[in-house]
KEKE-3310 file (N, C-alpha, C; in steps of 0.2 Angstrom, whole numbers, plus 5000, padded with zeros to 4 digits):
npx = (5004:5001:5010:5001:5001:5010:5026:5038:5055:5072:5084:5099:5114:5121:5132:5132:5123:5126:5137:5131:5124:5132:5144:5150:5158:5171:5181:5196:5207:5214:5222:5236:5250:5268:5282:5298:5314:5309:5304:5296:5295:5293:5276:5259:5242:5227:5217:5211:5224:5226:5237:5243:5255:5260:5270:5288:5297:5297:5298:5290:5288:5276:5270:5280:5282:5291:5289:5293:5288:5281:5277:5259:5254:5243:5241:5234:5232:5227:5219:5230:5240:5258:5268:5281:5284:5294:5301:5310:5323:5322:5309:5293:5277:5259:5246:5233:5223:5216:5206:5189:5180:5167:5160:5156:5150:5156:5168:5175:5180:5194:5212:5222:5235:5247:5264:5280:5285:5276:5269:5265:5251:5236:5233:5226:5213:5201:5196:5202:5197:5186:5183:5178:5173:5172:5175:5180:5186:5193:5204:5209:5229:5243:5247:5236:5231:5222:5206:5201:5217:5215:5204:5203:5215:5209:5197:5200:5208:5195:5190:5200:5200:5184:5185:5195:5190:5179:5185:5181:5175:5160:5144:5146:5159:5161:5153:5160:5171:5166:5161:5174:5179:5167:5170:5184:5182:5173:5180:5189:5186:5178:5191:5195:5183:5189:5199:5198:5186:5197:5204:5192:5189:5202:5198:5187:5189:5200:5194:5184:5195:5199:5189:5188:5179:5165:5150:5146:5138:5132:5125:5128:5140:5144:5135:5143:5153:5148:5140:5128:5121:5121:5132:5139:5145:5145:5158:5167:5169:5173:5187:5192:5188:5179:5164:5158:5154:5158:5171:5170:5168:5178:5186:5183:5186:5199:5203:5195:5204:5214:5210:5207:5220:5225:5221:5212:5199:5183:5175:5161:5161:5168:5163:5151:5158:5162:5151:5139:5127:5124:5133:5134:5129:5140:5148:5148:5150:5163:5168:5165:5176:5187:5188:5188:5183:5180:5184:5190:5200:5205:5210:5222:5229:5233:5241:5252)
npy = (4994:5011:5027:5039:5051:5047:5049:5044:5041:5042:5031:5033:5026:5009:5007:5020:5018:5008:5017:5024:5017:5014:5020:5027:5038:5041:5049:5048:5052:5070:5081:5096:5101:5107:5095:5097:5088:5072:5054:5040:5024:5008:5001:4997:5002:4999:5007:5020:5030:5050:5060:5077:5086:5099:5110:5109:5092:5074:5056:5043:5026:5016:4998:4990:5001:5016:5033:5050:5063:5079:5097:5101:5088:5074:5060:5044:5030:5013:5003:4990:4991:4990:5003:5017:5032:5050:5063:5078:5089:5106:5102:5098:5107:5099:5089:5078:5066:5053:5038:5030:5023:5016:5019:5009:5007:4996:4994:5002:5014:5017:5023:5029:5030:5021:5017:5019:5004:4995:4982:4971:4965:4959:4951:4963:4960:4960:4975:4979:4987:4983:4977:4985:4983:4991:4999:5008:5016:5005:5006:5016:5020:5028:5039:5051:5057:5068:5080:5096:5106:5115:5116:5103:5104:5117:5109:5099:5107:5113:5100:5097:5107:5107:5094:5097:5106:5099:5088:5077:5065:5069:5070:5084:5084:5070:5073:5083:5075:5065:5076:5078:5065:5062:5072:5069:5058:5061:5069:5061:5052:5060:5064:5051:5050:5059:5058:5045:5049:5057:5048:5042:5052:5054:5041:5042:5056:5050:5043:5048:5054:5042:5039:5049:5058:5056:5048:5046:5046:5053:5049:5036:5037:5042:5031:5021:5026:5024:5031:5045:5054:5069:5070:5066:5074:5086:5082:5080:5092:5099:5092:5096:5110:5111:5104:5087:5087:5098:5094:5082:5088:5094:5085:5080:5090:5092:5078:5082:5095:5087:5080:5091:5098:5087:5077:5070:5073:5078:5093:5087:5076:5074:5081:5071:5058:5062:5062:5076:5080:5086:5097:5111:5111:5104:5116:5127:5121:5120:5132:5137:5131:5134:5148:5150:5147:5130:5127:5141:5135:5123:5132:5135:5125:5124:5133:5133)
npz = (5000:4995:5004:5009:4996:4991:4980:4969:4973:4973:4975:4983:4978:4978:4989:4993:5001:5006:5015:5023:5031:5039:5040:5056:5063:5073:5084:5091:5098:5094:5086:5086:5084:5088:5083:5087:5076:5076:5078:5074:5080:5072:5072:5074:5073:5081:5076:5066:5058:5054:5047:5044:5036:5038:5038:5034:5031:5031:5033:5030:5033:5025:5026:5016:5010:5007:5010:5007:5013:5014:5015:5016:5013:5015:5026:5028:5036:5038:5051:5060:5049:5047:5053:5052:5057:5054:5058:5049:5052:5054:5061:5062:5059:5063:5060:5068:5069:5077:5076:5075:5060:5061:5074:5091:5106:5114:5110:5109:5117:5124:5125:5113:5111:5106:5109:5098:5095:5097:5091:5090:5091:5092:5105:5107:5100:5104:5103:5090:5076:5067:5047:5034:5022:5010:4995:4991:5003:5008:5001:5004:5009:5013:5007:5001:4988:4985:4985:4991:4996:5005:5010:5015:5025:5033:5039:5048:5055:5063:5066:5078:5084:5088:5096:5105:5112:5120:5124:5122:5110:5100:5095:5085:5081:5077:5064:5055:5054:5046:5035:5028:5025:5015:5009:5002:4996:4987:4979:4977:4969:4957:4951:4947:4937:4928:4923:4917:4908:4900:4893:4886:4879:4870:4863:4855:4848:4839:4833:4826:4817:4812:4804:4795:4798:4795:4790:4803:4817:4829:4842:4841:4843:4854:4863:4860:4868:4880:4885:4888:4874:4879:4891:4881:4873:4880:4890:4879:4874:4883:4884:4872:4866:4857:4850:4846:4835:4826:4827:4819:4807:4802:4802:4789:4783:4782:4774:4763:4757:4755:4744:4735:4731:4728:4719:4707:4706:4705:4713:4714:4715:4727:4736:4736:4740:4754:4761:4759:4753:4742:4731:4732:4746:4753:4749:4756:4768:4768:4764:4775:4785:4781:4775:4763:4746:4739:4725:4725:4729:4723:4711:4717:4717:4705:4702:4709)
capx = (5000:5005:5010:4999:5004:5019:5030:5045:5060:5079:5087:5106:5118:5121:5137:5133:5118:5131:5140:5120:5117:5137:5148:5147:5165:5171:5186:5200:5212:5216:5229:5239:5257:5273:5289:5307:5315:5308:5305:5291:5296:5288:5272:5253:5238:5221:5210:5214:5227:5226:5243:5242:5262:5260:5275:5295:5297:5300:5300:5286:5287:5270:5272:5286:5284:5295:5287:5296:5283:5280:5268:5253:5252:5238:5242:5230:5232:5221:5222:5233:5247:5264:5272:5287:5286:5299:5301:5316:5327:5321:5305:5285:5269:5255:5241:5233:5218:5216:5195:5186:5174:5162:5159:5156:5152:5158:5175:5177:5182:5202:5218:5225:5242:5254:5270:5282:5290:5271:5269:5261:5243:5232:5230:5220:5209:5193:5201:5204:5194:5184:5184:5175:5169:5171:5179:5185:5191:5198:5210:5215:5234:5248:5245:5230:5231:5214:5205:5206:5220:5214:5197:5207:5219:5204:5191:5207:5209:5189:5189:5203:5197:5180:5188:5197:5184:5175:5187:5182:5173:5152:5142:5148:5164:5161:5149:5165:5175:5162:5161:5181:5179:5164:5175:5190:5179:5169:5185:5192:5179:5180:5200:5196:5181:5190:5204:5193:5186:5201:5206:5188:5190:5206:5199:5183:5195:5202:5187:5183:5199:5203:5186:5187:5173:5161:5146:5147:5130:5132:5121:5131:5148:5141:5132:5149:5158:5146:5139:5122:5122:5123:5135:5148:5144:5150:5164:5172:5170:5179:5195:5195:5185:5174:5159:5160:5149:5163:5178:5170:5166:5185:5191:5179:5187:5207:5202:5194:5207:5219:5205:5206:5225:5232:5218:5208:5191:5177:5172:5154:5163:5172:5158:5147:5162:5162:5144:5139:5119:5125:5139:5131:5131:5150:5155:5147:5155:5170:5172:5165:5179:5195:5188:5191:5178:5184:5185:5196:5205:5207:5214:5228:5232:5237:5245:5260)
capy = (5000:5018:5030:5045:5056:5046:5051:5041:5045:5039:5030:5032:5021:5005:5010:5027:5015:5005:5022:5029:5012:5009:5025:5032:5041:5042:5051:5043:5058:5077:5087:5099:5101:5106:5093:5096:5082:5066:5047:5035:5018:5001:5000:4994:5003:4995:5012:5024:5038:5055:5064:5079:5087:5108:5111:5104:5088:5068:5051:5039:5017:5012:4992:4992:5006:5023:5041:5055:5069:5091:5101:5097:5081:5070:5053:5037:5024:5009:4998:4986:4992:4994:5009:5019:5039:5052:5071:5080:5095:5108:5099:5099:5108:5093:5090:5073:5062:5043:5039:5021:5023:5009:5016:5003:5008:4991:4992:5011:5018:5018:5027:5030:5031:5016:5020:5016:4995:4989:4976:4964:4969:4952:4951:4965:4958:4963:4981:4982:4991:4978:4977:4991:4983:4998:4997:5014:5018:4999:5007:5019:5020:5031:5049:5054:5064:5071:5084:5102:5103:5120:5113:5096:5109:5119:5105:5095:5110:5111:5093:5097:5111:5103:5089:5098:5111:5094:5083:5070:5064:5069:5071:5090:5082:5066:5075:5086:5070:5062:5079:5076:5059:5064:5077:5065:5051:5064:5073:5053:5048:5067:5064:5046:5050:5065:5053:5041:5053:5058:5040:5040:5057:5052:5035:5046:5059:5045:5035:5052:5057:5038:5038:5056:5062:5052:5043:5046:5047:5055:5043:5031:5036:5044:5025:5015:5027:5020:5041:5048:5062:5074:5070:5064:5081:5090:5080:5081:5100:5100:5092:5097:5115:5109:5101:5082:5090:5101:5089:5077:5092:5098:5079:5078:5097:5089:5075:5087:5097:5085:5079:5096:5100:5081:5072:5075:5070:5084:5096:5084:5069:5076:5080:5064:5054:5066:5062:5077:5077:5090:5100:5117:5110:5105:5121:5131:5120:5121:5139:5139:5130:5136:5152:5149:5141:5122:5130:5143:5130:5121:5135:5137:5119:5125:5140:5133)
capz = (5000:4996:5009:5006:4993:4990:4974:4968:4976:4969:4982:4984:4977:4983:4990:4997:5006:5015:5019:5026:5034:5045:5044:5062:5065:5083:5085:5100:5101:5088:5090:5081:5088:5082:5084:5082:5077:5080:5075:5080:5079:5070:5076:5071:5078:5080:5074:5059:5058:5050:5048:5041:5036:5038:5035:5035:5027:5034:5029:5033:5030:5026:5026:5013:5005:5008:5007:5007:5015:5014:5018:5014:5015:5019:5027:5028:5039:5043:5057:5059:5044:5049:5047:5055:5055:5057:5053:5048:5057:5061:5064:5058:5060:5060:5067:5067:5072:5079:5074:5068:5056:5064:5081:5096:5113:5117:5111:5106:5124:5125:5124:5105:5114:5104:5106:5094:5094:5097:5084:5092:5093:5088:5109:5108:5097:5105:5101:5084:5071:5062:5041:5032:5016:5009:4989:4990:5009:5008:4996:5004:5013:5014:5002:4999:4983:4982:4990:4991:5001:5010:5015:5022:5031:5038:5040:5052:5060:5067:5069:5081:5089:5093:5100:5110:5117:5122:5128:5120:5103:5100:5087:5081:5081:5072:5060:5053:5052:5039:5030:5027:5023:5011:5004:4999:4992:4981:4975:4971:4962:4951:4949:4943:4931:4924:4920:4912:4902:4895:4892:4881:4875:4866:4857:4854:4843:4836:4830:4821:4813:4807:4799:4791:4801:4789:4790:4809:4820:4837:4846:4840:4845:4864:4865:4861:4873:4887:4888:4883:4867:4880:4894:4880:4869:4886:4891:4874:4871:4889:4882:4867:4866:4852:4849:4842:4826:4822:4825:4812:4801:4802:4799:4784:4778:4782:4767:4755:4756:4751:4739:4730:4733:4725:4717:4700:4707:4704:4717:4716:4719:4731:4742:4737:4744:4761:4764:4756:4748:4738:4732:4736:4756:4754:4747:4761:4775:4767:4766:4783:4789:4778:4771:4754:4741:4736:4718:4721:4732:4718:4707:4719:4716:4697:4702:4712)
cpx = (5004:5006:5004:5002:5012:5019:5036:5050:5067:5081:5094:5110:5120:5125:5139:5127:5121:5134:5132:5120:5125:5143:5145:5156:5166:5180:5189:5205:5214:5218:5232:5245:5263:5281:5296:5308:5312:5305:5298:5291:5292:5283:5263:5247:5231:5215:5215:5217:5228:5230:5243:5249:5260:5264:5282:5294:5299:5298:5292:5288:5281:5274:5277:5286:5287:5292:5290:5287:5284:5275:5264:5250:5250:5239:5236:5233:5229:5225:5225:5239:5253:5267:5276:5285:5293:5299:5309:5320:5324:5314:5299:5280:5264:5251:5239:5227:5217:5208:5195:5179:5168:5163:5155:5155:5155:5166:5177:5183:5190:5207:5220:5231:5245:5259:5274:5287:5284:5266:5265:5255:5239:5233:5227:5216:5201:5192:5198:5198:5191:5185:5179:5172:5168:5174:5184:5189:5194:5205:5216:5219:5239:5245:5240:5229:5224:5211:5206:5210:5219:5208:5202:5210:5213:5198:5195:5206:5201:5186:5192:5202:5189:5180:5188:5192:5178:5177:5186:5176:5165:5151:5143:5156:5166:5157:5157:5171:5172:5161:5169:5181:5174:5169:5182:5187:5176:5176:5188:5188:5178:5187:5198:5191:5185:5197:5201:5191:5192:5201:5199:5188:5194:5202:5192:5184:5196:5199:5185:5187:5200:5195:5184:5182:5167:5157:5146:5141:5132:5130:5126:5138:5147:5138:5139:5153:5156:5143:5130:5124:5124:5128:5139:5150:5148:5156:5169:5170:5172:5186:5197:5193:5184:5170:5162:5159:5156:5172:5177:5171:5173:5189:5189:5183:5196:5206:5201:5200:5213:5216:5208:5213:5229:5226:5215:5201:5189:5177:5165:5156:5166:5168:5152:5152:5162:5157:5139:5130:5121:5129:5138:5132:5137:5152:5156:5151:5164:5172:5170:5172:5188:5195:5189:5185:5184:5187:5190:5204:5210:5209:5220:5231:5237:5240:5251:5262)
cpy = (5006:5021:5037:5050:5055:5046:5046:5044:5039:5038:5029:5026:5015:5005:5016:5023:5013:5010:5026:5024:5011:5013:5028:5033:5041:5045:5051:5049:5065:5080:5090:5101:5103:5103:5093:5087:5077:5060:5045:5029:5013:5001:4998:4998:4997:4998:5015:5029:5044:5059:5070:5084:5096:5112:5107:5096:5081:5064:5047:5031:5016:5004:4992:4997:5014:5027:5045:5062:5075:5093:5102:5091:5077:5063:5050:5031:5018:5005:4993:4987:4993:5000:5011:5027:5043:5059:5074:5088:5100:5106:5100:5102:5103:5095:5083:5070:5053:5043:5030:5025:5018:5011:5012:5005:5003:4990:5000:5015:5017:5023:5025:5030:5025:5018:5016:5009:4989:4989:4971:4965:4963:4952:4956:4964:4960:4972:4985:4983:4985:4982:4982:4988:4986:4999:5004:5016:5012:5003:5013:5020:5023:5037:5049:5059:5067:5077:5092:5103:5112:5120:5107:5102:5112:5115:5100:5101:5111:5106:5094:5101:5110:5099:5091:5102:5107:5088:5078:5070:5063:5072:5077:5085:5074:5070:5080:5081:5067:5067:5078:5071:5060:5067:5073:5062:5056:5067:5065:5051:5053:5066:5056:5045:5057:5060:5046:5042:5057:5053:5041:5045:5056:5048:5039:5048:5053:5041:5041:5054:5049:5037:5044:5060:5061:5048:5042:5049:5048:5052:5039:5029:5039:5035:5020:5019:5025:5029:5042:5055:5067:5077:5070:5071:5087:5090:5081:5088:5102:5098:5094:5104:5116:5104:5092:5082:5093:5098:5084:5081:5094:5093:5080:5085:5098:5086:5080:5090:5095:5083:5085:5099:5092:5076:5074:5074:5078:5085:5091:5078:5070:5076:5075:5060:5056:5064:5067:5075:5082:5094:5106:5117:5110:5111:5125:5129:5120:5127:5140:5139:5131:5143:5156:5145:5133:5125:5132:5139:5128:5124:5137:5132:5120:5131:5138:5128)
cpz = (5000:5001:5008:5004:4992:4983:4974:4972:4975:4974:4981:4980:4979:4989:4996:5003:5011:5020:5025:5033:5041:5045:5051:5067:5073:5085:5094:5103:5094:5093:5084:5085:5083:5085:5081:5080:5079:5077:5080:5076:5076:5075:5074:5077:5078:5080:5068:5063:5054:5051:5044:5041:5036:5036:5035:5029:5034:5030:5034:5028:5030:5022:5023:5008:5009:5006:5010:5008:5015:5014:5012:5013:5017:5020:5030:5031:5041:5049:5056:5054:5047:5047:5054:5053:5057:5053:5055:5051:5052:5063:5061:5063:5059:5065:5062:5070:5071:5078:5073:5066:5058:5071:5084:5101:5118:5116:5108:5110:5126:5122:5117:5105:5113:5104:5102:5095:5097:5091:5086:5095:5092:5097:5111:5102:5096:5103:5095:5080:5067:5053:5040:5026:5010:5001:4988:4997:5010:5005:4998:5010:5010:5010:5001:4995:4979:4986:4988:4996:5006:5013:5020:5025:5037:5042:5047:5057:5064:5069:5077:5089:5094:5095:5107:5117:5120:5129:5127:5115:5105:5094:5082:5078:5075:5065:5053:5049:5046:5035:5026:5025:5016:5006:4999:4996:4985:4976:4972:4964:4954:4948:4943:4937:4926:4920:4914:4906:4899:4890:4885:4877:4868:4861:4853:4845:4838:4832:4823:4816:4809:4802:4795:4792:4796:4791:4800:4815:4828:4842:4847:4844:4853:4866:4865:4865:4879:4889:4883:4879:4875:4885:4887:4876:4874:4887:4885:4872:4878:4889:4876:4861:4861:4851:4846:4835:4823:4823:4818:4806:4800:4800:4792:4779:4778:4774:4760:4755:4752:4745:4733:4729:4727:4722:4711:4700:4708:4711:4718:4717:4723:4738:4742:4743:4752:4765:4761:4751:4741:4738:4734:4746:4759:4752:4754:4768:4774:4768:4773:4787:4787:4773:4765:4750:4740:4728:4717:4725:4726:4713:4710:4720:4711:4699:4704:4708)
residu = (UNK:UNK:UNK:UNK:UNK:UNK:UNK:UNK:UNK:UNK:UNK:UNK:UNK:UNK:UNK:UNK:UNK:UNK:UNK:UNK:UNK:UNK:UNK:UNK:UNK:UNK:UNK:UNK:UNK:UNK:UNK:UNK:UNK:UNK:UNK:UNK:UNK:UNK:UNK:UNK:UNK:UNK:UNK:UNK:UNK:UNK:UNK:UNK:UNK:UNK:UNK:UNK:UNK:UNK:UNK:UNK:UNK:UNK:UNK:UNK:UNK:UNK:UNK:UNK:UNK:UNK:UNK:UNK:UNK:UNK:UNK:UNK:UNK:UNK:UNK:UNK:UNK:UNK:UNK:UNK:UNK:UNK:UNK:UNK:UNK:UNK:UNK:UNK:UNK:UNK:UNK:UNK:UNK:UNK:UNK:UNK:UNK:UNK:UNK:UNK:UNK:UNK:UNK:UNK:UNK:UNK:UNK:UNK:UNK:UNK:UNK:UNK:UNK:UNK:UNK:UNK:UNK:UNK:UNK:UNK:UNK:UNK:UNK:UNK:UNK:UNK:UNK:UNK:UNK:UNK:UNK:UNK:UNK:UNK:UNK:UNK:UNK:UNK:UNK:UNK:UNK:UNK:UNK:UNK:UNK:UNK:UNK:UNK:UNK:UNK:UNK:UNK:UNK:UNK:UNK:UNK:UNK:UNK:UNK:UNK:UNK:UNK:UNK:UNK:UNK:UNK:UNK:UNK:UNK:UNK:UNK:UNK:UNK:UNK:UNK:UNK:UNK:UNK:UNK:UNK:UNK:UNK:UNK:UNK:UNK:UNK:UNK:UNK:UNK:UNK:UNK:UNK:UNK:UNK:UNK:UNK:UNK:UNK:UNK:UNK:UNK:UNK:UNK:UNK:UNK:UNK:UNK:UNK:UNK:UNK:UNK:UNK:UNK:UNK:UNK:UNK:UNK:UNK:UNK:UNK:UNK:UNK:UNK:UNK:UNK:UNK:UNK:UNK:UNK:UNK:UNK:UNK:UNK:UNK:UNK:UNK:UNK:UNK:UNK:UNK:UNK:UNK:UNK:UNK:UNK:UNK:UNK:UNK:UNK:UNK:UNK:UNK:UNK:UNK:UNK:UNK:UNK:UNK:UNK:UNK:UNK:UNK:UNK:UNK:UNK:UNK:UNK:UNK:UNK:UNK:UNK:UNK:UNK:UNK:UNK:UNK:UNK:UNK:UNK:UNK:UNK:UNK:UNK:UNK:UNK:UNK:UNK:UNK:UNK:UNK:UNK:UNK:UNK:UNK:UNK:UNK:UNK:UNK:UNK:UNK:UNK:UNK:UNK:UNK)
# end
């Protein structure tokens, strides 16, 4: 049975369901601090950590991988990874926060405080941060090259601060943490369709110029790129600050060209071959697109 006066209503992704239905952020400790020199030993936590470099430079081990860090640099840790940090003379600006994403009131409530050469964490197993499921925050560890990095800067900094002004982690406080987290994932997912569409931008191009920009149906070519006429009509006058219509029609006025320049095929065969219903249509696009009639093209053929 309807609800009264119920409307359709688009529900979320499946994806963004799970994040609706099992993010509930709980931050363990935030802080911003600045230390000279100094090292933190092999160590494995069993919550997340959020290192953000302000300025100076150092070195971080994630599992076997080496990073050289600078300011502004946002670090990602889940639980349980090994990692080593260390920052370089004369020392860093950071600020930083320990959180799970999956709060617990049953295993939530502890100190954030591993020093560095504890590795051997599988005895507190009641502890540790359970799995996340998650396809996109699974993935992420060590750099975080997404974001604006001047929202993550000030967004960290009033994490920290309503931390602090609390004493301990509520829902202003979480709520700020999952605007942050929002913020990353939306920025990832824009880095990696904008990458994408290049990628199909390119073979796009390409589809058009090896077929001379002929016999080429717009539908056609938006439906094999996986896009509708109007998203891909968009996207490709974003990388290539022209329509699809007039890339075809400018590949289609490359050939003529050589057509009228190196061949002895009529001006009406010329634009039959093109596509062309009529050579009056060709002449007009031609001169649109080179200025020149095909004609006196073609008398400047026999002049050189």
């Amino acid at each position: 049975m309807k609800l009264p006066c119920e409307y359709p209503h688009t529900p979320p992704a499946p994806e963004e369901q799970y994040r609706l239905r099992t993010l509930c952020p709980y931050i363990r400790e935030a802080n911003a601090i600045f230390r000279p020199t100094w090292r933190i030993g092999p160590r494995r936590l069993l919550d997340y950590i959020m290192v953000q470099i302000l300025d100076g430079t150092g070195r971080f081990r994630i599992e076997d991988t080496i990073i050289e860090v600078t300011a502004g640099d946002l670090i990602w840790i889940p639980p349980g990874v090994y990692h080593e940090m260390e920052g370089h003379a004369p020392g860093n600006n950071l600020q930083y926060i320990h959180f799970d994403l999956l709060y617990d009131p049953s295993r939530s409530h502890w100190s954030a405080r591993f020093p560095g050469g504890t590795t051997e964490i599988d005895v507190f197993a009641d502890k540790m941060h359970p799995p996340l499921h998650d396809s996109v925050l699974d993935g992420w560890c060590g750099i975080l090259r997404q974001g604006d990095p001047q929202f993550v800067t000030n967004q960290l900094r009033r994490i920290i601060l309503t931390y602090q002004q609390t004493g301990a982690s509520g829902m202003l406080a979480a709520s700020l943490l999952q605007q942050l987290i929002c913020h990353l994932i939306e920025q990832g997912e824009m880095q990696r369709r904008n990458t994408g569409h290049q990628t199909t931008m390119k073979h796009a191009m390409q589809m058009i110029q090896s077929n001379n920009g002929i016999q080429q149906n717009l539908a056609t070519l938006a439906r094999q790129h996986g896009m509708s006429v109007s998203h891909f009509r968009k996207c490709f006058r974003e990388h290539f600050g022209i329509s699809p219509l007039e890339a075809m029609i400018q590949a289609r006025m490359h050939v003529a060209m050589d057509y009228l320049m190196y061949s002895d095929a009529s001006i009406s065969e010329i634009a039959e071959r093109l596509g062309y219903s009529n050579v009056h249509n060709f002449s007009r696009a031609f001169h649109r697109q080179k200025g020149i009639s095909p004609s006196r093209c073609r008398q400047r053929k026999h002049m050189t």
